[in-house]
C-alpha positions as semicolon CSV with decimal commas, in nm:
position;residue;x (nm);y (nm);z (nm)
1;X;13,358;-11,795;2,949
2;X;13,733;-11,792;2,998
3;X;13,812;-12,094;2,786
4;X;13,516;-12,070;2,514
5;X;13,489;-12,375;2,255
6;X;13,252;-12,312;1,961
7;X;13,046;-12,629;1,921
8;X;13,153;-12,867;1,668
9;X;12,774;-12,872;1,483
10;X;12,778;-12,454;1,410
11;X;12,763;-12,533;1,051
12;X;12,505;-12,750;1,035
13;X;12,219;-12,552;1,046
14;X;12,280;-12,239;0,933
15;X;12,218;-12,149;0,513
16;X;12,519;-11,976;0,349
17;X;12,498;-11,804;0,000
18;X;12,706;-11,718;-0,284
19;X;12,748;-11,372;-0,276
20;X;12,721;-11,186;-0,614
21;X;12,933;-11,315;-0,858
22;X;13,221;-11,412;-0,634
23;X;13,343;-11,735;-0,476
24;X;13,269;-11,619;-0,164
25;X;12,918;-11,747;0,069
26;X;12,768;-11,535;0,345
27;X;12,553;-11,685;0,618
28;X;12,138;-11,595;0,535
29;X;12,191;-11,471;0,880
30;X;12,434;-11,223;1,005
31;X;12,573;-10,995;1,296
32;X;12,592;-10,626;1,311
33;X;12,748;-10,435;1,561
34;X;12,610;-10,091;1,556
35;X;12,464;-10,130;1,863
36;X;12,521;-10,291;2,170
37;X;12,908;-10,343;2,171
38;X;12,975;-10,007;2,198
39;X;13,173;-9,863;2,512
40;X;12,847;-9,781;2,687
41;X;12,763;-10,111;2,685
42;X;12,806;-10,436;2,893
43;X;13,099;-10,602;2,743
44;X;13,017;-10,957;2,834
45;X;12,682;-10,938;2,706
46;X;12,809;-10,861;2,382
47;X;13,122;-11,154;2,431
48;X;12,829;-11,389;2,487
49;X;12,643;-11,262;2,189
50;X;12,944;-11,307;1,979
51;X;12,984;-11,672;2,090
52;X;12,598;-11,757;2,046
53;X;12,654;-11,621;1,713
54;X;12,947;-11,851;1,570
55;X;12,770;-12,149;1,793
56;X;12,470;-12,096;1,536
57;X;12,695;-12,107;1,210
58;X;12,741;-11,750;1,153
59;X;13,007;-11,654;1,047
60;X;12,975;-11,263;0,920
61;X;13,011;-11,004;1,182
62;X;12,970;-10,635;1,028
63;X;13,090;-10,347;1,192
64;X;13,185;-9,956;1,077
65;X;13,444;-9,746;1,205
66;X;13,225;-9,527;1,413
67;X;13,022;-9,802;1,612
68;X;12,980;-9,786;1,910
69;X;12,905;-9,518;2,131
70;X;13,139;-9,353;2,196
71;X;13,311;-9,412;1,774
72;X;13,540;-9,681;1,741
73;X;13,463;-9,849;2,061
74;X;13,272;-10,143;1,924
75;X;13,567;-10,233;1,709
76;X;13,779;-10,211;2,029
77;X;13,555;-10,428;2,219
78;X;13,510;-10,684;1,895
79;X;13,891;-10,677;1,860
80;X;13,892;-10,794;2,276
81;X;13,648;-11,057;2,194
82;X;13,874;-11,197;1,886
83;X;14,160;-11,222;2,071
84;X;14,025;-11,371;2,376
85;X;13,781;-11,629;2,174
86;X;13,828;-11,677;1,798
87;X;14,173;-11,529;1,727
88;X;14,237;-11,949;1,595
89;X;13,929;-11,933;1,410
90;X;13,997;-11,609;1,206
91;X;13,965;-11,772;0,892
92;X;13,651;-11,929;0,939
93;X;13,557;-11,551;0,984
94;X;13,390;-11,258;0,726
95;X;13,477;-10,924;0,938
96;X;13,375;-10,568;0,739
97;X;13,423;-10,251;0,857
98;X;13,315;-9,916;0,683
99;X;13,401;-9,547;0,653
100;X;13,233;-9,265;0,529
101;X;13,011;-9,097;0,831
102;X;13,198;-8,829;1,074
103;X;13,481;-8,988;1,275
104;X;13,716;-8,741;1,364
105;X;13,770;-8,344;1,380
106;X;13,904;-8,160;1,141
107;X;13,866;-8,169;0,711
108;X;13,977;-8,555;0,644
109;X;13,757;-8,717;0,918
110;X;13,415;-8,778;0,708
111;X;13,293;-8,867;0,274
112;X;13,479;-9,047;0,078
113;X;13,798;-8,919;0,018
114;X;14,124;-9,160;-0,064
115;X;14,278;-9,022;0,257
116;X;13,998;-9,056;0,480
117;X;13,933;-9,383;0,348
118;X;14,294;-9,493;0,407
119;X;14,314;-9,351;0,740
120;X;14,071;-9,502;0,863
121;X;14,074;-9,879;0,763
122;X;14,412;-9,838;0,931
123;X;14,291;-9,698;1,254
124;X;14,020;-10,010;1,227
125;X;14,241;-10,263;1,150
126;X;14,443;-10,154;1,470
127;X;14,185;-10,112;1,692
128;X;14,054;-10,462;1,584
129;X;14,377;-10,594;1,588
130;X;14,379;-10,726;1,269
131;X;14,612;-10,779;0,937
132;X;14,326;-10,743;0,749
133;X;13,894;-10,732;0,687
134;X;13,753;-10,928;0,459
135;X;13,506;-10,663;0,334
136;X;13,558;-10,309;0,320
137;X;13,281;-9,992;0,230
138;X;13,240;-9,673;0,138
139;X;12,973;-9,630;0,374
140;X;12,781;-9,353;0,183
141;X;12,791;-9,207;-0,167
142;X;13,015;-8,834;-0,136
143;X;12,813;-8,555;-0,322
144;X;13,127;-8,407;-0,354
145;X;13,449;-8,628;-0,382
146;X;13,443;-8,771;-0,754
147;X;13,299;-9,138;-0,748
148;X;13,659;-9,266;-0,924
149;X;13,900;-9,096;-0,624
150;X;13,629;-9,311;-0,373
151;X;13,621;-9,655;-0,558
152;X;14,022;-9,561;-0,626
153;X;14,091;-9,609;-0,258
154;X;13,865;-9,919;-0,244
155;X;14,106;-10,058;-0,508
156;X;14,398;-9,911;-0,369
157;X;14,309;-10,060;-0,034
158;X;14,210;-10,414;-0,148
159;X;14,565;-10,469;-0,387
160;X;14,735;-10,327;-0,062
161;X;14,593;-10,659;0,135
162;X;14,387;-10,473;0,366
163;X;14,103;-10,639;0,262
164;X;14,011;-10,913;0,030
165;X;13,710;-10,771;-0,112
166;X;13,539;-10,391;-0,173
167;X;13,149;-10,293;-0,106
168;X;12,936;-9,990;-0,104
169;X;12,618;-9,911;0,157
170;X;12,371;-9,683;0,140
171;X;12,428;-9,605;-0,294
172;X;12,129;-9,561;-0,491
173;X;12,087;-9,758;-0,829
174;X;12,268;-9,530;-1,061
175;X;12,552;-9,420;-0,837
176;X;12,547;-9,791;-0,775
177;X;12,610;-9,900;-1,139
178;X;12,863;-9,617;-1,177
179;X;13,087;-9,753;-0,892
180;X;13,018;-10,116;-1,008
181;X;13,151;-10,016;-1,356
182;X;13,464;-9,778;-1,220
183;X;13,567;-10,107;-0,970
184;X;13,523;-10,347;-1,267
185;X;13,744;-10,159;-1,466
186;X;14,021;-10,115;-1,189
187;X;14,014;-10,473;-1,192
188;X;13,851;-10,514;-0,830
189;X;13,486;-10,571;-0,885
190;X;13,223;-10,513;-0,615
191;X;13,140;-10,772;-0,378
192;X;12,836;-10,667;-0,199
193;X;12,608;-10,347;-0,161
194;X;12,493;-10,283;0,214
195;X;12,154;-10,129;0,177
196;X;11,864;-10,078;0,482
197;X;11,573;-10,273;0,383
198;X;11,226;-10,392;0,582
199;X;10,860;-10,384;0,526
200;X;10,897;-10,032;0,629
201;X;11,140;-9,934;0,476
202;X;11,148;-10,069;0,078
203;X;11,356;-9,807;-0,106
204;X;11,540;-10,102;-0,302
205;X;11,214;-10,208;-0,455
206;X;11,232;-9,903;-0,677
207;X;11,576;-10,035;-0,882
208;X;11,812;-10,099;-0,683
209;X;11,722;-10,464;-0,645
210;X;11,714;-10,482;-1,057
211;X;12,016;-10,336;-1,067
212;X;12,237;-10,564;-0,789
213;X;12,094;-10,838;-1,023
214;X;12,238;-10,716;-1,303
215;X;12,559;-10,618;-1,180
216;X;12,589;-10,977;-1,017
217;X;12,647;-10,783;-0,692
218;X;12,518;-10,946;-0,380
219;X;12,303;-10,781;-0,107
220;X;12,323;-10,791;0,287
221;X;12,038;-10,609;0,442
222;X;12,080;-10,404;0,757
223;X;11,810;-10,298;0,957
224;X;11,572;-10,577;0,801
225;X;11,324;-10,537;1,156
226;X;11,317;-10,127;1,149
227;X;11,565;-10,103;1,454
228;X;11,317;-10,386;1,639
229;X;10,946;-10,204;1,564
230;X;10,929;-10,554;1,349
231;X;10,921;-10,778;1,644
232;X;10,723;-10,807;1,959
233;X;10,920;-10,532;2,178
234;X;10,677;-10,257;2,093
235;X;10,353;-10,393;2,109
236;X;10,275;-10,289;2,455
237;X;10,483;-9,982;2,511
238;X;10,879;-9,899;2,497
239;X;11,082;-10,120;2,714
240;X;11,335;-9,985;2,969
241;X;11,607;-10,171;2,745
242;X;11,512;-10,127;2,399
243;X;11,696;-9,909;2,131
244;X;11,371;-9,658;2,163
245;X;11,449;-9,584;2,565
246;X;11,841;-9,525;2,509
247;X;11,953;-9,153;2,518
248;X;12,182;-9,290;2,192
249;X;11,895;-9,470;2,047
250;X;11,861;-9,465;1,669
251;X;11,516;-9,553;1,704
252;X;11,322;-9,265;1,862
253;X;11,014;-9,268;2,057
254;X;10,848;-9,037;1,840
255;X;10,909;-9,319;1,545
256;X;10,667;-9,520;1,734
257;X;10,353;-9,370;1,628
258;X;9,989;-9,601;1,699
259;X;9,986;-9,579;1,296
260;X;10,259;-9,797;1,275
261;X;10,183;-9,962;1,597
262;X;9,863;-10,062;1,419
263;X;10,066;-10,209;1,147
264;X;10,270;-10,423;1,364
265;X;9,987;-10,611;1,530
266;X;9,840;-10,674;1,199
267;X;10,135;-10,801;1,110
268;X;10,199;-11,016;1,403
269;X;9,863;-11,149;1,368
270;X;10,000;-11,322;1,007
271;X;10,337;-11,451;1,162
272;X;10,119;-11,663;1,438
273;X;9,906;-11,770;1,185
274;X;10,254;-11,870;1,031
275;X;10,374;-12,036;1,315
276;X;10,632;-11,779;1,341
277;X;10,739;-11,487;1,547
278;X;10,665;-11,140;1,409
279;X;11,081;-11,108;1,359
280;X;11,087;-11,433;1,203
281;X;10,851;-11,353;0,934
282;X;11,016;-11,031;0,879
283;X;11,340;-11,146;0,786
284;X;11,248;-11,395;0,613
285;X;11,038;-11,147;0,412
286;X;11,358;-10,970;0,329
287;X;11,560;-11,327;0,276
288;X;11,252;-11,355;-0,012
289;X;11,426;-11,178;-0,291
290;X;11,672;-11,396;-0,436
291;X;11,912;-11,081;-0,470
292;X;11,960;-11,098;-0,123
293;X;12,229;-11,275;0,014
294;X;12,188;-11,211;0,407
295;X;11,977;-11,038;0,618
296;X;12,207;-10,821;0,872
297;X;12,066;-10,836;1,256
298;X;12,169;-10,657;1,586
299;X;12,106;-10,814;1,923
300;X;12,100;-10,720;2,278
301;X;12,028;-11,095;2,391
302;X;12,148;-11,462;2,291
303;X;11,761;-11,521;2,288
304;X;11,734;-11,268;2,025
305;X;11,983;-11,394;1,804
306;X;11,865;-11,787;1,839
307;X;11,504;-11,641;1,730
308;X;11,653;-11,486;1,419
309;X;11,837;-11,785;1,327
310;X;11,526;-11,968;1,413
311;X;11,417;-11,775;1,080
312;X;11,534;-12,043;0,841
313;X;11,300;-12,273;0,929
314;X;11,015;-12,125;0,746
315;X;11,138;-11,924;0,451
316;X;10,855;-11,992;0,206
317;X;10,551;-11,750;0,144
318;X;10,189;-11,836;0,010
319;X;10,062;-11,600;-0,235
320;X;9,799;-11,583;0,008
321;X;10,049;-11,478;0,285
322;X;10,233;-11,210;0,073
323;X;9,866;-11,060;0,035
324;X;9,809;-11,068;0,378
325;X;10,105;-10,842;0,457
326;X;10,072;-10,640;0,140
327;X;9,752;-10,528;0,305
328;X;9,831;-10,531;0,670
329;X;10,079;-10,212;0,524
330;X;9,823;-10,071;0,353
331;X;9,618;-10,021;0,699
């Protein structure tokens, strides 16, 4: 892998769409890095995920400043990767980063604060070794900080050049509208809103989805396969190498109750019948809403990633089929 040369076809393939009102297109599928680039992990694994991923046209890779484990270490390792690989190819790139979970000690290290913000796109941007991200998030909504000091540094940080465009993950529907509103009038409107989203997990149904559609913002879903209960990995027991086994695991053992196992083989049952795998179907259940812009994957394999690209083949849904699931969740 020393002299890596992204095939000449990537883009051929691979769906990109306008996100939100903006001039700007996002692949339908795209690459986070909350796990498996972290320092605890194998760093040419990741390298060779990286380079699977821009083989197969996409182009978004999402990170936060506390990826990793141990926090900061995945943008470290991406930065390594960039330099090595794609440092000639940065502007065929869309790198994010985020802040607003615990990074360091001490008063200014976690929210939404302007100084925490500040601080720590520039530790990011170091530790990436970059001029500048593309996208940059509040990462959570602050009960406490005032929603205009927050989407102040957004604007503050995008007319500084530090990124080209401002988003917001994990905001529910009116705090959502509120920071649409307070960018719009700064005169730096928001790009994209970074919710979670999967057949588990459908908190966006309930107005959030109406309300990205009426802001014109676009929508990249992370954890669109429930940490990987949406795929085949679970249905006969945790694997040594899944996210469930790992001590640092988001995905806990105790998650995967025979309830929801239950649920998954139904499921699975409909994405043969599809001609698909049970991953497959699921994003492509998420790509379904025409809000959405991208569906946001993690991988620990290159197989992984060519399945979930392997998505776009079948995006469609019978009535029939949306049924089927509809009920599958049901039990």
């Amino acid at each position: 892998m020393a002299n890596y040369q992204p095939l000449k076809a990537r883009y051929d393939s691979m769906i990109y769409k306008r996100c939100g009102n903006s001039g700007v297109k996002l692949p339908a599928i795209s690459l986070g890095l909350w796990h498996n680039f972290g320092g605890v992990d194998n760093f040419e694994n990741g390298r060779k995920i990286i380079h699977c991923a821009f083989d197969l046209g996409i182009t978004h890779f999402d990170l936060a400043n506390n990826y990793g484990p141990p926090p900061g270490s995945a943008e470290e390792n991406f930065g390594k990767i960039l330099k090595r690989d794609l440092a000639r190819h940065r502007d065929e790139l869309l790198i994010s980063s985020k802040a607003g979970y615990d990074m360091w000690p001490g008063p200014y290290g976690d929210w939404g604060s302007r100084k925490y913000l500040i601080a720590s796109l520039d530790q990011s941007l170091r530790r990436m070794g970059l001029e500048y991200v593309d996208i940059f998030y509040s990462h959570r909504p602050d009960p406490v900080t005032p929603l205009e000091e927050t989407m102040g540094a957004l604007d503050r940080i995008v007319r500084s050049g530090k990124a080209l465009y401002a988003g917001i993950s994990n905001y529910p529907a009116d705090k959502t509208k509120q920071a649409a509103r307070i960018l719009r009038d700064l005169g730096t409107p928001c790009l994209i809103h970074q919710p979670s989203y999967s057949m588990f997990n459908r908190w966006i149904e309930d107005g959030l989805l109406r309300t990205l559609d009426e802001e014109r913002i676009g929508c990249i879903c992370f954890s669109p396969l429930a940490q990987g209960l949406l795929t085949d990995r679970y249905l006969k027991g945790i694997p040594k190498n899944s996210r469930a086994a790992k001590p640092h695991g988001f995905l806990k053992p105790a998650q995967i109750t025979e309830e929801k196992l239950a649920k998954v083989r139904r499921l699975n049952e409909i994405a043969q019948r599809r001609g698909q795998t049970l991953a497959q179907m699921s994003l492509a259940w998420v790509l379904r809403h025409p809000q959405v812009t991208s569906a946001l994957v993690g991988a620990s394999t290159t197989k992984q990633l060519e399945n979930a690209v392997g998505t776009l083949e079948k995006l469609q849904f019978a009535p029939d089929e949306l049924r089927d699931i509809e009920r599958a969740l049901k039990g």
